[in-house]
MOPAC internal coordinates of N, CA, C and O (Angstrom, degrees):
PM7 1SCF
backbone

  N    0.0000 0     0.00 0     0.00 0    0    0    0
  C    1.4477 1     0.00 0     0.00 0    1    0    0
  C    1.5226 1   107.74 1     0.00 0    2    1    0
  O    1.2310 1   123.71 1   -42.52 1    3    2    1
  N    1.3899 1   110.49 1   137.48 1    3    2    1
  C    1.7742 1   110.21 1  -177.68 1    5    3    2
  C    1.4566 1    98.25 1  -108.24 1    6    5    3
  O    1.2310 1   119.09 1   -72.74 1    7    6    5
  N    1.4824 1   119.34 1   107.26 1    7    6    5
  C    0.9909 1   125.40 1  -145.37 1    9    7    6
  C    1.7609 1    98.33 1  -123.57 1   10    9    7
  O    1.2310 1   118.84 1   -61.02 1   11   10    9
  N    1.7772 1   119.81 1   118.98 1   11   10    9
  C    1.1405 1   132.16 1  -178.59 1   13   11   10
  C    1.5811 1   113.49 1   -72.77 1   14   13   11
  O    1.2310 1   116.51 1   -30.92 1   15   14   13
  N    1.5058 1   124.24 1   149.08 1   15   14   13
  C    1.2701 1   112.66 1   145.64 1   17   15   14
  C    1.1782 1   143.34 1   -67.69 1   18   17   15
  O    1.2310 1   105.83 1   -46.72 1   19   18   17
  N    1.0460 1   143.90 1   133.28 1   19   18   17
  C    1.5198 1   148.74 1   162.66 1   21   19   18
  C    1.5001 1   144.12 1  -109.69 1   22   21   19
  O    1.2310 1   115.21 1   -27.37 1   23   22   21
  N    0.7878 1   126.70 1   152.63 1   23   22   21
  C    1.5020 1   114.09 1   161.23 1   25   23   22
  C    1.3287 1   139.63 1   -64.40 1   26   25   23
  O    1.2310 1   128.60 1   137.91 1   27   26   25
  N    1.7823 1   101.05 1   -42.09 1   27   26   25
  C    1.4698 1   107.38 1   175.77 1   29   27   26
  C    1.3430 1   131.39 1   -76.93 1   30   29   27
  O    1.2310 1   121.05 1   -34.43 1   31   30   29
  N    1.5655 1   115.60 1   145.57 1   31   30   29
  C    1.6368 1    96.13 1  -176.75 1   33   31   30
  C    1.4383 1   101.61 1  -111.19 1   34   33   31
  O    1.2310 1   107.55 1  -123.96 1   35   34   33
  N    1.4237 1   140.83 1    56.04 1   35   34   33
  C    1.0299 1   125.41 1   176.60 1   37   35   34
  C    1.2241 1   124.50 1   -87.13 1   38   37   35
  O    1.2310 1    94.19 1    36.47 1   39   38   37
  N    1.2010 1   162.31 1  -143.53 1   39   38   37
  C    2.1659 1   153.31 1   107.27 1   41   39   38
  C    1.6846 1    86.36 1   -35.07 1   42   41   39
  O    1.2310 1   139.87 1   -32.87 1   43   42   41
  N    1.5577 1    79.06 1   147.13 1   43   42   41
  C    1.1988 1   125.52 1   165.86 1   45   43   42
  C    1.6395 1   112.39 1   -63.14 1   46   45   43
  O    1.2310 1   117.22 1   -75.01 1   47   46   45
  N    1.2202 1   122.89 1   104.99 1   47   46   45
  C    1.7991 1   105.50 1  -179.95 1   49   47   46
  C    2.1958 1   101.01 1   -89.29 1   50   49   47
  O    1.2310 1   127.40 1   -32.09 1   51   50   49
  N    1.8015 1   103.36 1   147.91 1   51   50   49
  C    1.5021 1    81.64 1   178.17 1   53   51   50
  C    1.2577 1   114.48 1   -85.30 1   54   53   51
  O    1.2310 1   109.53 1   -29.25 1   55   54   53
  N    1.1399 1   137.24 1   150.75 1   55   54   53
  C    1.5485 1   137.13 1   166.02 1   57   55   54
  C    1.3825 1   113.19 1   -90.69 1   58   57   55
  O    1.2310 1   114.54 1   -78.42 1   59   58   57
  N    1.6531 1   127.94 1   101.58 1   59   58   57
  C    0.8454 1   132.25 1  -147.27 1   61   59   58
  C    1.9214 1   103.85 1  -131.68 1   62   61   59
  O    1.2310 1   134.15 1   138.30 1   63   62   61
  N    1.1471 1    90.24 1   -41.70 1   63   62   61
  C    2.1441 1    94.20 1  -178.37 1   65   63   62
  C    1.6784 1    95.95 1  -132.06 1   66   65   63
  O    1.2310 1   130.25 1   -14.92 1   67   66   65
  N    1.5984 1    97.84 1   165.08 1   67   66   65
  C    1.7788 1    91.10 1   177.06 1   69   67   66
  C    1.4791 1    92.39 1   106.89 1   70   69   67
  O    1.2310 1   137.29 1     7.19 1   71   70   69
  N    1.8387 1    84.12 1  -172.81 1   71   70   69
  C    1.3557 1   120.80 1  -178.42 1   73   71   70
  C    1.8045 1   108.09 1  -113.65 1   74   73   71
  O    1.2310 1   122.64 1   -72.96 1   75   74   73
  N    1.0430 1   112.54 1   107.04 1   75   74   73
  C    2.2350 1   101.95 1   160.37 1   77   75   74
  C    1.5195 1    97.21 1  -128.83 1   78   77   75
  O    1.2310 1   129.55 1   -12.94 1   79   78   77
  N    1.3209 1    99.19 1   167.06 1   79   78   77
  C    1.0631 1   132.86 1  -166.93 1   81   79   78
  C    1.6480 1   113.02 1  -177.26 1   82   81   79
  O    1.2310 1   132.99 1   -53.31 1   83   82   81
  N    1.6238 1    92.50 1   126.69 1   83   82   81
  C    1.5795 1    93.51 1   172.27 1   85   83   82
  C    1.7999 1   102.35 1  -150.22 1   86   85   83
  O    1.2310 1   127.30 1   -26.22 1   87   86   85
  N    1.1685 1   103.55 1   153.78 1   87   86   85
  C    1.6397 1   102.25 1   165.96 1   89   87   86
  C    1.2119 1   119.23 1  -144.21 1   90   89   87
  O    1.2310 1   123.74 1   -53.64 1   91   90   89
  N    1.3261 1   110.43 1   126.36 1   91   90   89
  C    1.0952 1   132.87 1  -155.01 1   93   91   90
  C    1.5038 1   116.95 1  -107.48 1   94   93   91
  O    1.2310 1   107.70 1   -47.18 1   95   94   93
  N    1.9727 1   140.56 1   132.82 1   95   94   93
  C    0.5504 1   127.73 1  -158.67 1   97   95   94
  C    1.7727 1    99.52 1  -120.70 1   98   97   95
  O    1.2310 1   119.80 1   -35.73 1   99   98   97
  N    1.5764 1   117.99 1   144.27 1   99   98   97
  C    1.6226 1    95.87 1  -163.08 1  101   99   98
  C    1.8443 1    85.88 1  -171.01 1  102  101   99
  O    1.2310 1   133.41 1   -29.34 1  103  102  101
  N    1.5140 1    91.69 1   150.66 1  103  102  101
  C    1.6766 1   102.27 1  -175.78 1  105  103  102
  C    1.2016 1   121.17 1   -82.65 1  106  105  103
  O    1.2310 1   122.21 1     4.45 1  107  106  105
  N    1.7289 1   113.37 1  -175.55 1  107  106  105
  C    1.5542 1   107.81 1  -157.80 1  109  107  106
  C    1.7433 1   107.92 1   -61.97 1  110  109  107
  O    1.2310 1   134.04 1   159.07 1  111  110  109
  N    1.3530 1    90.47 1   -20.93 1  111  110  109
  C    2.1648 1    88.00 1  -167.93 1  113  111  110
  C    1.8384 1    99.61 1   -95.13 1  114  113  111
  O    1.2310 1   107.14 1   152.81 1  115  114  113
  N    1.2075 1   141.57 1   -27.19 1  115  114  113
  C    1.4140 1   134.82 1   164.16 1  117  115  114
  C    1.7045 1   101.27 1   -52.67 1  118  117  115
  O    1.2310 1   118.21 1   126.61 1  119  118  117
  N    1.1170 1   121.02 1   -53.39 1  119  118  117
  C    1.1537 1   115.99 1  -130.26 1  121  119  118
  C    1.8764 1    82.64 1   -82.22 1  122  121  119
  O    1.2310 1   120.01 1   139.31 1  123  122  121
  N    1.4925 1   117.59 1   -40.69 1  123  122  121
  C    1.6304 1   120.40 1   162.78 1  125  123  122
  C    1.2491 1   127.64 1   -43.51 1  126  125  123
  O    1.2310 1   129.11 1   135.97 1  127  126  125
  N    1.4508 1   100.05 1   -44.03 1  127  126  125
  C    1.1830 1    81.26 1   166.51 1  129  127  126
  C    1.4941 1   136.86 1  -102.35 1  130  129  127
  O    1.2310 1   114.60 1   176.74 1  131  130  129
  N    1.4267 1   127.84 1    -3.26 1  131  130  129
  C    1.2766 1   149.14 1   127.54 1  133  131  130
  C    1.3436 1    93.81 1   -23.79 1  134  133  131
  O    1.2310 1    93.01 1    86.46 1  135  134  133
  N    1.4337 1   163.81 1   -93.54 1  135  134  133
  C    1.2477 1   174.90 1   179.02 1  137  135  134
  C    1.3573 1   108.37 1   -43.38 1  138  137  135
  O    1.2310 1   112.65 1   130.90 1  139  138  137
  N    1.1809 1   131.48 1   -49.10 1  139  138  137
  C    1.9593 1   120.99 1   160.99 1  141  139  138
  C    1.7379 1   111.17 1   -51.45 1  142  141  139
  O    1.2310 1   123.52 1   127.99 1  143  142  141
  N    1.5496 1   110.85 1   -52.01 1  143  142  141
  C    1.5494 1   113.82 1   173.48 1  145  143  142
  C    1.8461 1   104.63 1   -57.03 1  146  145  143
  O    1.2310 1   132.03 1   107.95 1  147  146  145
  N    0.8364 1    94.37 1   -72.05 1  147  146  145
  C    1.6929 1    83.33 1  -179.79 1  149  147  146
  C    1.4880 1   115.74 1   -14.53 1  150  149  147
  O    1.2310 1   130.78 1    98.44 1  151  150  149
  N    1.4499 1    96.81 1   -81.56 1  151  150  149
  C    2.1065 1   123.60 1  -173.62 1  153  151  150
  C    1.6144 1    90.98 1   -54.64 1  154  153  151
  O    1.2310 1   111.98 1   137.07 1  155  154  153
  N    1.1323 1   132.72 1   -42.93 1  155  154  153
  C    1.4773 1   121.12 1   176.12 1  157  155  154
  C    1.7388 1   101.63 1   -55.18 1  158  157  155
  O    1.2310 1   111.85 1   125.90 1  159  158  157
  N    1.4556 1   132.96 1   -54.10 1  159  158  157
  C    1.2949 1   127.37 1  -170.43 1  161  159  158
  C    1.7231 1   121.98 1   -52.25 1  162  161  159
  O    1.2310 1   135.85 1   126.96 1  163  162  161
  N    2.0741 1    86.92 1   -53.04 1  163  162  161
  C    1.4560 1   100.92 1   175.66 1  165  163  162
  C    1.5382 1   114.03 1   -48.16 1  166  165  163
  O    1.2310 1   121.19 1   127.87 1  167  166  165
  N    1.0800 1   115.32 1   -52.13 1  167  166  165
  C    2.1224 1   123.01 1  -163.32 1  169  167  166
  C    1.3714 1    85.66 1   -70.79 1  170  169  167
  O    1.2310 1    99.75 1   135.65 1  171  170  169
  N    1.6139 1   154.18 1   -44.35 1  171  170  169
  C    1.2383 1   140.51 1  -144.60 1  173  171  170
  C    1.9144 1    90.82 1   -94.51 1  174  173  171
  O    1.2310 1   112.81 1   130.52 1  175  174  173
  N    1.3207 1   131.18 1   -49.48 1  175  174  173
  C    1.1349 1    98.81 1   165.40 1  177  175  174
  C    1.5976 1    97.58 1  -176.20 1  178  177  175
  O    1.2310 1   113.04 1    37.01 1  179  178  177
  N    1.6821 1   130.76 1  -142.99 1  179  178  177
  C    1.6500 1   118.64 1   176.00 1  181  179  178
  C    1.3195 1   107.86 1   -89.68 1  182  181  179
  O    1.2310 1   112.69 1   151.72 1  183  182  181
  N    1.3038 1   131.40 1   -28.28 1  183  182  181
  C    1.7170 1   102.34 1   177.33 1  185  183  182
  C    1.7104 1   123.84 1   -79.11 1  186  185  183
  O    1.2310 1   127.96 1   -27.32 1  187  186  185
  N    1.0993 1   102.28 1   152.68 1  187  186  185
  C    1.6396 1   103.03 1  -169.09 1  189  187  186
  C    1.6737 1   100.04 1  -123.86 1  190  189  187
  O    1.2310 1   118.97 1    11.70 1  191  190  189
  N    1.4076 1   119.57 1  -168.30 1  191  190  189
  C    1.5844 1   105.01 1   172.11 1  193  191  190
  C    1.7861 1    80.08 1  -161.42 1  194  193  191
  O    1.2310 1   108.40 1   -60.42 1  195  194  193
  N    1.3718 1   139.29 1   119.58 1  195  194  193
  C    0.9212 1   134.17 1   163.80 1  197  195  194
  C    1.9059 1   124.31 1   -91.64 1  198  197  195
  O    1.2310 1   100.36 1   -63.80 1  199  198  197
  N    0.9191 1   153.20 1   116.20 1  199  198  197
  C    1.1157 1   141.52 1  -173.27 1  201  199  198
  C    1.2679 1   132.53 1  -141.33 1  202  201  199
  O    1.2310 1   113.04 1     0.78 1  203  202  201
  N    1.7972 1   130.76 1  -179.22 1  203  202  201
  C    1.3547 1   102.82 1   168.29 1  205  203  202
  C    1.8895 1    91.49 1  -141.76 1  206  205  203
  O    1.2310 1   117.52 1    59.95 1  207  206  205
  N    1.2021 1   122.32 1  -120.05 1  207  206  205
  C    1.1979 1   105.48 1   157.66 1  209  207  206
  C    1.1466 1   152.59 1  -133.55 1  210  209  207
  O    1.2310 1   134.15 1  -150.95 1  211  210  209
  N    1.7936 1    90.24 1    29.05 1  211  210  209
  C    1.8824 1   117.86 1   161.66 1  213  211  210
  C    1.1298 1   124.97 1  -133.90 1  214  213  211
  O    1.2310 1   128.67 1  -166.65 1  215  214  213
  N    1.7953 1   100.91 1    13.35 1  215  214  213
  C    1.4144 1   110.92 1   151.74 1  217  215  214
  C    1.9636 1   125.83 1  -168.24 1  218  217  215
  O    1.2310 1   136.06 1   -20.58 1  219  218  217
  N    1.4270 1    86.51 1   159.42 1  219  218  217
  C    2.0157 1    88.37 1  -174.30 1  221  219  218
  C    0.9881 1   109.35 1  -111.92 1  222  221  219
  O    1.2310 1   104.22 1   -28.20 1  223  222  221
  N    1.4573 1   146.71 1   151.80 1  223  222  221
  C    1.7472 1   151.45 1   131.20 1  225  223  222
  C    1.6909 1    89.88 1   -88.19 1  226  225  223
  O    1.2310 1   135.50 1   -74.89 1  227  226  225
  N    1.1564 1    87.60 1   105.11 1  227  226  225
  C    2.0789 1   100.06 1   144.70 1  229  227  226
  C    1.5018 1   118.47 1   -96.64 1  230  229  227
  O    1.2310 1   119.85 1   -75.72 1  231  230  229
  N    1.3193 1   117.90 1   104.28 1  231  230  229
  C    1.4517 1   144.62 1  -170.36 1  233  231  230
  C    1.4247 1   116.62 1   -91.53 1  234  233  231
  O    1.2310 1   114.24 1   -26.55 1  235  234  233
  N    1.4639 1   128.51 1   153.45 1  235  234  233
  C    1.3224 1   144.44 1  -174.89 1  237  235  234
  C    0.7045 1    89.39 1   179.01 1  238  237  235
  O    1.2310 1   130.01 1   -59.41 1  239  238  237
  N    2.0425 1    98.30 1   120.59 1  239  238  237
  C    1.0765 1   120.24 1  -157.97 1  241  239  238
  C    1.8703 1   106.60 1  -144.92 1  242  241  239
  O    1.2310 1   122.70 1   -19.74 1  243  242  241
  N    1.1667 1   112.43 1   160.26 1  243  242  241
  C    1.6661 1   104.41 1  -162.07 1  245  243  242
  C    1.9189 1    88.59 1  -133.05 1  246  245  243
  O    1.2310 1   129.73 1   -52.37 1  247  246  245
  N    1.3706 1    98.84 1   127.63 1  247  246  245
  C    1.2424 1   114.69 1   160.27 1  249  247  246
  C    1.7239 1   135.16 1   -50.76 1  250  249  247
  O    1.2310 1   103.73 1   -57.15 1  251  250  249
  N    1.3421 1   147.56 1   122.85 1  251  250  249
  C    1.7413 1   101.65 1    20.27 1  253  251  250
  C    1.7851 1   113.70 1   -92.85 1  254  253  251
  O    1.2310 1   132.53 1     0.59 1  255  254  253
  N    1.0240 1    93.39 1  -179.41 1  255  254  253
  C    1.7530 1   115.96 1  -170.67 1  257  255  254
  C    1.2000 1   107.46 1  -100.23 1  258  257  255
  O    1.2310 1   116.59 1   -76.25 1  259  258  257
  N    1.5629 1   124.08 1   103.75 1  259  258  257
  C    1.5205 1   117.73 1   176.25 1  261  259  258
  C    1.2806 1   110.01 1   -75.81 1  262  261  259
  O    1.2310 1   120.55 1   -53.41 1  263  262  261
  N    1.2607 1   116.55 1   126.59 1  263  262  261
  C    1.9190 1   148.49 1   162.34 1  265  263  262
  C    1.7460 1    97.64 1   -87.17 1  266  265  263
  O    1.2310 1   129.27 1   -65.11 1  267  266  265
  N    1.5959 1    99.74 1   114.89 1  267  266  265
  C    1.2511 1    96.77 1   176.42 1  269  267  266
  C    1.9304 1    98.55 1  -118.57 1  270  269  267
  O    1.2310 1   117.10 1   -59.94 1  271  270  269
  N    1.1565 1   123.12 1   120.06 1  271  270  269
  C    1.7039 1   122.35 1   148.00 1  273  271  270
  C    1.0040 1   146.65 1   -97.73 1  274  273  271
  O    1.2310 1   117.87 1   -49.23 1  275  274  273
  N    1.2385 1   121.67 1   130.77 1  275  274  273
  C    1.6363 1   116.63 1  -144.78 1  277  275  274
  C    1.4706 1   111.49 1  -144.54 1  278  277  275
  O    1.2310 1   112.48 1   -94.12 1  279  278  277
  N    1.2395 1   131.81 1    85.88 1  279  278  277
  C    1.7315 1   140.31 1  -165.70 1  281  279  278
  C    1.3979 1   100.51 1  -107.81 1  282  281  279
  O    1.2310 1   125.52 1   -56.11 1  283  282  281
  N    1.4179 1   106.99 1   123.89 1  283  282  281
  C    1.4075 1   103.20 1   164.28 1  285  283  282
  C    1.9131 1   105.84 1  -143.91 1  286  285  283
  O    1.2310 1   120.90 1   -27.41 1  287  286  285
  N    1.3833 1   115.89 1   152.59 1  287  286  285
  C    1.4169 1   132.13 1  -172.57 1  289  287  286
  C    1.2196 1   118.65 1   -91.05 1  290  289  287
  O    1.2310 1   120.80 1   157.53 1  291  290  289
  N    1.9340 1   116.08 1   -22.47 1  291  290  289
  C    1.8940 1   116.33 1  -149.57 1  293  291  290
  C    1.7071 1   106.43 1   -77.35 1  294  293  291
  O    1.2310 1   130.76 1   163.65 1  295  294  293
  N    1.0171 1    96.85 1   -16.35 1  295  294  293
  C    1.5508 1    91.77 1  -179.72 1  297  295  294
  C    1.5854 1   128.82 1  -143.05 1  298  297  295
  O    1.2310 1   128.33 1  -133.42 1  299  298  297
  N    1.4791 1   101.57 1    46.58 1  299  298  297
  C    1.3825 1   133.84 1  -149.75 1  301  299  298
  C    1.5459 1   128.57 1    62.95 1  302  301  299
  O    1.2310 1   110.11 1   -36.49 1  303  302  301
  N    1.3584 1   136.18 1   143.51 1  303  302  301
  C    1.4774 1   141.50 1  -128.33 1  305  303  302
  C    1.5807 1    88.69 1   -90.93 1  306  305  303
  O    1.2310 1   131.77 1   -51.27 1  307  306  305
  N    1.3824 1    94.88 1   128.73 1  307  306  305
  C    1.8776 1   120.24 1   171.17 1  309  307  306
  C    1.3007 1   114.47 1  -139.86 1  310  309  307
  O    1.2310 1   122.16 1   -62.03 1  311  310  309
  N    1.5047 1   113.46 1   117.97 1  311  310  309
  C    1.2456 1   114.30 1  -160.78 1  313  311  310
  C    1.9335 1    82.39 1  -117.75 1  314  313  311
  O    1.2310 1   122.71 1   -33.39 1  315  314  313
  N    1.8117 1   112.41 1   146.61 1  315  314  313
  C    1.0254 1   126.78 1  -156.48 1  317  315  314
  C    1.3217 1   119.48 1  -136.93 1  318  317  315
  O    1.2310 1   114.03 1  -100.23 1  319  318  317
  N    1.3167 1   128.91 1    79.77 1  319  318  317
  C    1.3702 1   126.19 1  -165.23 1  321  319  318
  C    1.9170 1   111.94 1   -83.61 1  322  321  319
  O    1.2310 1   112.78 1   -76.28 1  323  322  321
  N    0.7863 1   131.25 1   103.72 1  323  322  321
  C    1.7795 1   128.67 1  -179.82 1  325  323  322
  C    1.5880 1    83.97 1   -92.59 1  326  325  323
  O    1.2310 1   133.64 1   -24.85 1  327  326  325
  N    1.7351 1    91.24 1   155.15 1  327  326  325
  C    1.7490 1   116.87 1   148.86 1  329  327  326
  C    1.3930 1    99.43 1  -137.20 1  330  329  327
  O    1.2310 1   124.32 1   -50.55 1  331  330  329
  N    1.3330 1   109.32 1   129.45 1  331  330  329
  C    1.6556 1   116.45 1   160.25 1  333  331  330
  C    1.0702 1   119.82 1  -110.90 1  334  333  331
  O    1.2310 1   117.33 1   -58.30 1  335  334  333
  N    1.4607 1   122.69 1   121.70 1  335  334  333
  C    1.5807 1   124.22 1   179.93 1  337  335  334
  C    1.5039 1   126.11 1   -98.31 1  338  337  335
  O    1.2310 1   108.43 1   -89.66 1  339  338  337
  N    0.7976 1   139.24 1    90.34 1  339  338  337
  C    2.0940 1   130.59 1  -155.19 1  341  339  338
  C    1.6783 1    78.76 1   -85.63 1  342  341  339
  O    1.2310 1   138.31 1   -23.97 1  343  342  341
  N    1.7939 1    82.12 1   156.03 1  343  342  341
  C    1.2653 1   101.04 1  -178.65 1  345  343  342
  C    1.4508 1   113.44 1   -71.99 1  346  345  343
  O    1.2310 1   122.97 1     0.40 1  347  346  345
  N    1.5189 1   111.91 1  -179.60 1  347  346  345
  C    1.5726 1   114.59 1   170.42 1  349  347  346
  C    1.3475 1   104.68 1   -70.47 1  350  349  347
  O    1.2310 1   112.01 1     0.96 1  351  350  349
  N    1.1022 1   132.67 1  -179.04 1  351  350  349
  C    1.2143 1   156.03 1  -177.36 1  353  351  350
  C    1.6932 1   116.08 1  -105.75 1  354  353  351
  O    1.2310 1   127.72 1   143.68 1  355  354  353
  N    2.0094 1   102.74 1   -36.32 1  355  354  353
  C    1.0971 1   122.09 1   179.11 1  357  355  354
  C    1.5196 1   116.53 1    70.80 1  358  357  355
  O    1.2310 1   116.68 1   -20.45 1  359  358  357
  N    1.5459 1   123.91 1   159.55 1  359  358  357
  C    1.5600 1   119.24 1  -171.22 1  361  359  358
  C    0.8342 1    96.78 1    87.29 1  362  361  359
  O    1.2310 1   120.78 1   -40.45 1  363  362  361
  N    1.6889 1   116.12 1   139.55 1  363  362  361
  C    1.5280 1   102.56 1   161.72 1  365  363  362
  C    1.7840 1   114.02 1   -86.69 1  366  365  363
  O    1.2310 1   121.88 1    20.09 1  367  366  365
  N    1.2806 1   114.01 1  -159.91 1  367  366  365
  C    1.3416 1   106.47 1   171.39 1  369  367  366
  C    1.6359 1   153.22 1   -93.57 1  370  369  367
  O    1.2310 1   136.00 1  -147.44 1  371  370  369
  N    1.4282 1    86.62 1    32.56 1  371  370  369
  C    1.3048 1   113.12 1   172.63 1  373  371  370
  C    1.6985 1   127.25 1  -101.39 1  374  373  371
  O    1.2310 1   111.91 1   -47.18 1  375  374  373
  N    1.0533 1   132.86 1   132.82 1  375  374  373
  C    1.7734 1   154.29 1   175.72 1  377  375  374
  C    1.4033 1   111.20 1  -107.37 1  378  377  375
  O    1.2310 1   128.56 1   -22.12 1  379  378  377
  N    1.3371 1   101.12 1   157.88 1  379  378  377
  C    1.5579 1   120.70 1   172.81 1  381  379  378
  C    1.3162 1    91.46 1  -153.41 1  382  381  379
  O    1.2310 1   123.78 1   -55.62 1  383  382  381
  N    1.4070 1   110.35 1   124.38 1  383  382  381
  C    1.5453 1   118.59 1   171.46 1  385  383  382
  C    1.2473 1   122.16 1  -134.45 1  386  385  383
  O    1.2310 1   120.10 1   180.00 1  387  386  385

């Protein structure tokens, strides 16, 4: 689990349908290791579980993995790393028709 800091200590709610969004602000060693847990999820296989500690996305996810980079100068230098994961599709890959 790549697991965020937070403030709250309540249960975890799952985030499962909908819209969330959160952004989170965190130092050079959270944010590493937030980012080792991740790359530990990705290499072990497609589900991931992202969380912090009043809430989870449990993910299944289908290859490839968009890497987005994004540098810009106009209003002082912000460099922008995205990952987008689309879901599985699910089934395996077999038909009968």
């Amino acid at each position: 689990m790549a697991n965020l800091p937070s403030d709250e200590t309540d249960r975890r709610t799952p985030v499962t349908d909908g819209y969330f969004g959160r952004e989170v602000y965190l130092g050079r060693a959270e944010t590493a290791t937030f980012l080792r847990e991740l790359a530990d999820q990705i290499e072990a296989g497609t589900d991931l579980t992202v969380s912090s500690d009043d809430w989870e996305i449990p993910f299944s996810y289908r290859e490839p993995i968009e890497v987005e980079v994004e540098y810009t100068s106009h209003h002082g230098k912000e460099l922008e790393i995205e990952l987008e994961f689309e879901a599985s599709r699910g089934g395996g890959g077999l038909s009968v028709e």
